[in-house]
C-alpha positions in Angstrom: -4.6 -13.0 47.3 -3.2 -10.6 45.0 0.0 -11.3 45.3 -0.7 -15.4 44.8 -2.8 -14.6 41.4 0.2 -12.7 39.9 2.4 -15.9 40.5 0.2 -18.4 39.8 -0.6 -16.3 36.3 3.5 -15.9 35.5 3.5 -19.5 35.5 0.4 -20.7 33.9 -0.8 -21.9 30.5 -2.9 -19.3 28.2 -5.6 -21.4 28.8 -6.0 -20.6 32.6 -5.7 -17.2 32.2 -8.4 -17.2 30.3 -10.1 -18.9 33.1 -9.1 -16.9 35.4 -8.9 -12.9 34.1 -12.0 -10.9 35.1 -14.3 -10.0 31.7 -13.6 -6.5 32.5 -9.5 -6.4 32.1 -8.7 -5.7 28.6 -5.2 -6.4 29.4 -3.7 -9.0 32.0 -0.5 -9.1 33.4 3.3 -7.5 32.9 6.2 -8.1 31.3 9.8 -7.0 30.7 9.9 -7.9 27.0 7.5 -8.9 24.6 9.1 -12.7 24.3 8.1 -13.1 27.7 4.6 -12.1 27.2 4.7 -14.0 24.0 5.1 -17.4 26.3 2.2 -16.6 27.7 0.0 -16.0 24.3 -1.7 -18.1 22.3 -2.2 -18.3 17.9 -5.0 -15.9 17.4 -6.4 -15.2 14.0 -9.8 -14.0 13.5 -11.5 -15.7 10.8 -14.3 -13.2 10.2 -11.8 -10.3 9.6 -11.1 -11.7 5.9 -14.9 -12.6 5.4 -15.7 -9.0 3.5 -13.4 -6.4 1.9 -14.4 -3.1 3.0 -14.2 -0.5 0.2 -14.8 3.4 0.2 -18.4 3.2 0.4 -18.6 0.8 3.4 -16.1 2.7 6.0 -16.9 5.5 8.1 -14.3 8.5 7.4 -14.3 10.2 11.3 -11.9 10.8 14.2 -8.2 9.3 13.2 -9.4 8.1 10.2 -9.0 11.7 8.8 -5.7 11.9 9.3 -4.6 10.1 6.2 -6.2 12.0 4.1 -5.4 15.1 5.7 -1.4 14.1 4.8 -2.1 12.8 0.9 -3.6 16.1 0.7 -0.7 17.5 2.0 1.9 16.2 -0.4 0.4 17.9 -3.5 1.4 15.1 -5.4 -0.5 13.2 -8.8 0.6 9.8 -7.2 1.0 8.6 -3.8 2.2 5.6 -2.4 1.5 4.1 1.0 2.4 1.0 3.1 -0.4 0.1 5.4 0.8 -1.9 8.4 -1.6 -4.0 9.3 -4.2 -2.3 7.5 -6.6 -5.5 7.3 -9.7 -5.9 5.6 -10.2 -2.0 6.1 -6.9 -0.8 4.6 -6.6 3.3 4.9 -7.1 3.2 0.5 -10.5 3.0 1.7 -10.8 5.9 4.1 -8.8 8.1 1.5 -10.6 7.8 -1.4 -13.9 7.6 0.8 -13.3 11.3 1.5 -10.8 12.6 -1.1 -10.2 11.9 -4.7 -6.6 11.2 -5.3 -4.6 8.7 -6.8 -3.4 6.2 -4.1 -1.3 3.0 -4.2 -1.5 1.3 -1.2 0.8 -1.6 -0.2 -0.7 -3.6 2.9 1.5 -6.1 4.8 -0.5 -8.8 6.8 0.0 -12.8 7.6 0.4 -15.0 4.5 -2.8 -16.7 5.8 -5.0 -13.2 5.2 -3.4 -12.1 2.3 -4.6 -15.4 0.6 -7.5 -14.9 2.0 -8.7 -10.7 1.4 -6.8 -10.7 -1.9 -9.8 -12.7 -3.6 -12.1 -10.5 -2.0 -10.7 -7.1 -3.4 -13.1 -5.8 -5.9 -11.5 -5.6 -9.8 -12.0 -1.6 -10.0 -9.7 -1.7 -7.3 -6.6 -3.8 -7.8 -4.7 -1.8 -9.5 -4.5 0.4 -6.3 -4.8 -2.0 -3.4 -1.9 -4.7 -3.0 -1.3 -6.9 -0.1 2.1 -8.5 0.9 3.4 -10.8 3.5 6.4 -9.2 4.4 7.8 -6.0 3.5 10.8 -7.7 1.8 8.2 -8.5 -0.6 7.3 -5.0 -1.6 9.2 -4.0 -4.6 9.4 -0.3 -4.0 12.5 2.4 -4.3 10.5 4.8 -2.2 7.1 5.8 -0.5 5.2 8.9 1.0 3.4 7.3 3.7 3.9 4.7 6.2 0.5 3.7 8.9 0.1 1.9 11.6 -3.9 2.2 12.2 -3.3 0.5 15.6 -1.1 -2.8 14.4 2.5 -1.5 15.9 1.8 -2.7 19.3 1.4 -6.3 18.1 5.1 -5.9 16.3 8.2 -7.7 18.5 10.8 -5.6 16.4 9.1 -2.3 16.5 12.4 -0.7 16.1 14.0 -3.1 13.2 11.0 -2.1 11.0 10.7 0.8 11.2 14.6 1.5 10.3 13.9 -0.7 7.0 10.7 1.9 6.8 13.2 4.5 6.7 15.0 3.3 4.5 12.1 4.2 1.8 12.3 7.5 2.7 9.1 8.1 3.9 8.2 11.7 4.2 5.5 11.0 7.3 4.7 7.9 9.7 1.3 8.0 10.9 0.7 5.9 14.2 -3.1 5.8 15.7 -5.0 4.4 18.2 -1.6 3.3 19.9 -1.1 2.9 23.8 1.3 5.1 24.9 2.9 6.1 29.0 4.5 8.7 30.5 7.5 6.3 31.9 11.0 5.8 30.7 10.7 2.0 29.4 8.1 -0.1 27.0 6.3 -3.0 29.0 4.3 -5.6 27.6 1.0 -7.2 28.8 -1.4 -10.0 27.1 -4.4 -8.7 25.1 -7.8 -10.1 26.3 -10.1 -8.1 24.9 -11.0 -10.3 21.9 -12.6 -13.6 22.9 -11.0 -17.0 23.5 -7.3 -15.2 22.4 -4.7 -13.9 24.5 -2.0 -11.9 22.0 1.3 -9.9 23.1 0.8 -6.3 23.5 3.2 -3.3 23.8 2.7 -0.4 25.8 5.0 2.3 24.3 7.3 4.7 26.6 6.3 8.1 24.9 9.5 9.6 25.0 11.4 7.0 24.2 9.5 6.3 21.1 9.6 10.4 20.3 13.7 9.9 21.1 14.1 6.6 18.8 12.1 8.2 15.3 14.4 11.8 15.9 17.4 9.5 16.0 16.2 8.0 12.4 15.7 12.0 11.1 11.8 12.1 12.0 10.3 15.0 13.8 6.8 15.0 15.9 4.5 17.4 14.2 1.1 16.0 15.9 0.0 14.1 19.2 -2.8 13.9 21.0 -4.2 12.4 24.0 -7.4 10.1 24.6 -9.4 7.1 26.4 -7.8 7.8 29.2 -8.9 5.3 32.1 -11.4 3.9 29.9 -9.6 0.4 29.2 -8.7 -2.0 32.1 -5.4 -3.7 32.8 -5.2 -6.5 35.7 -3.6 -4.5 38.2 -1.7 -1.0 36.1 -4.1 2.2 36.8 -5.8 2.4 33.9 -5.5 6.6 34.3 -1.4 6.1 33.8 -2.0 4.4 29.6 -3.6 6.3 26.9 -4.3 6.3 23.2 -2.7 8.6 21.2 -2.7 9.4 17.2 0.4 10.6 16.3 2.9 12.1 13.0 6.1 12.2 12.4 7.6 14.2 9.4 10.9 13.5 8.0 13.6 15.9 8.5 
């Protein structure tokens, strides 16, 4: 019976898997490449995410969240500049100056569609700081300190691409959280489940590899670690071979 659900899902609409995935997988199915998976997806985009703006007093400054302050601290500079990758309604300007005082541009690159949306949203005391963008061609910057991906670069098709424009700007870290990671030679992709009527592409990132590709580009790890192992459920990978990981790289 297995064996007949993994065909009959390969060839399905979205709609059925939907009908058919078990409320407990988080992720369903396996792919070769992302466009595969992406056949399989559907348009997601969550309407409440761009209902509120969530400033410094409204975030909770614990676990990975720290880490970003923890590197503007770092730089022992008067002005920093970061792009947020997907930062959302809760961009990491937020965490920072929830926990630090420093002066912080951030630039935040999201869909057209929620940067229409969050930009009216954005308190006045803060828009001098906070900036949102639709595409990083669209940032007009010679340089920046920080790049983050606060769990957004698994939902990217040309991880690699990006991040060599990213590099371009001369970043002196890339901080990557609440990513899934493996200990295998080669990405794979599944379909996201976990948020209700949507199915989404999802990468799950070779570790090495990834550590290979940013040294390759002139970017050292300085910091991993290692967490919800076996807590998230996929169709039919063991759930004790992914993992979550936080991790830095600092330029070279």
């Amino acid at each position: 019976m297995g064996y007949i659900k993994k065909l009959f899902l390969l060839f399905i609409p979205p709609i059925f898997h939907k009908l058919f995935k078990s409320k407990n997988y988080q992720y369903i199915s396996k792919f070769k490449t992302y466009k595969s998976a992406q056949l399989k997806s559907d348009i997601y985009f969550d309407k409440k995410a761009t209902e509120k703006f969530l400033g410094p007093n409204e975030v909770e400054t614990s676990g990975r969240f720290n880490l970003i302050s923890l590197l503007v601290l770092s730089l022992n500079k008067k002005k920093i500049k970061v792009i947020d990758y997907g930062g959302g309604s809760n961009p990491v300007f937020s965490y920072i100056k929830n926990s630090i005082d420093k002066n912080v541009k951030t630039y935040i690159v999201e869909p057209e569609i929620f940067c229409k949306k969050i930009k009216k949203k954005i308190p006045k005391r803060f828009k001098n700081f906070i900036y949102y963008f639709s595409s990083l061609k669209k940032i007009n910057v010679k340089s920046i300190d920080i790049v983050c991906f606060n769990s957004s670069m698994q939902y990217i098709e040309n991880y690699e691409a990006l991040i060599k424009r990213l590099v371009n700007l001369k970043p002196k870290y890339f901080l990557i959280t609440r990513t899934n990671f493996h200990l295998g030679k080669e990405n794979y992709f599944t379909l996201e489940c976990g948020i209700k009527g949507s199915l989404h592409p999802y990468t799950f990132f070779s570790f090495s590899k990834f550590v290979k590709f940013m040294k390759l580009n002139k970017y050292n790890l300085v910091f991993s670690n290692k967490y919800n192992i076996n807590k998230y459920n996929h169709e039919y990978i063991d759930g004790k071979t992914f993992f979550h990981k936080d991790i830095i790289f600092k330029k070279i």
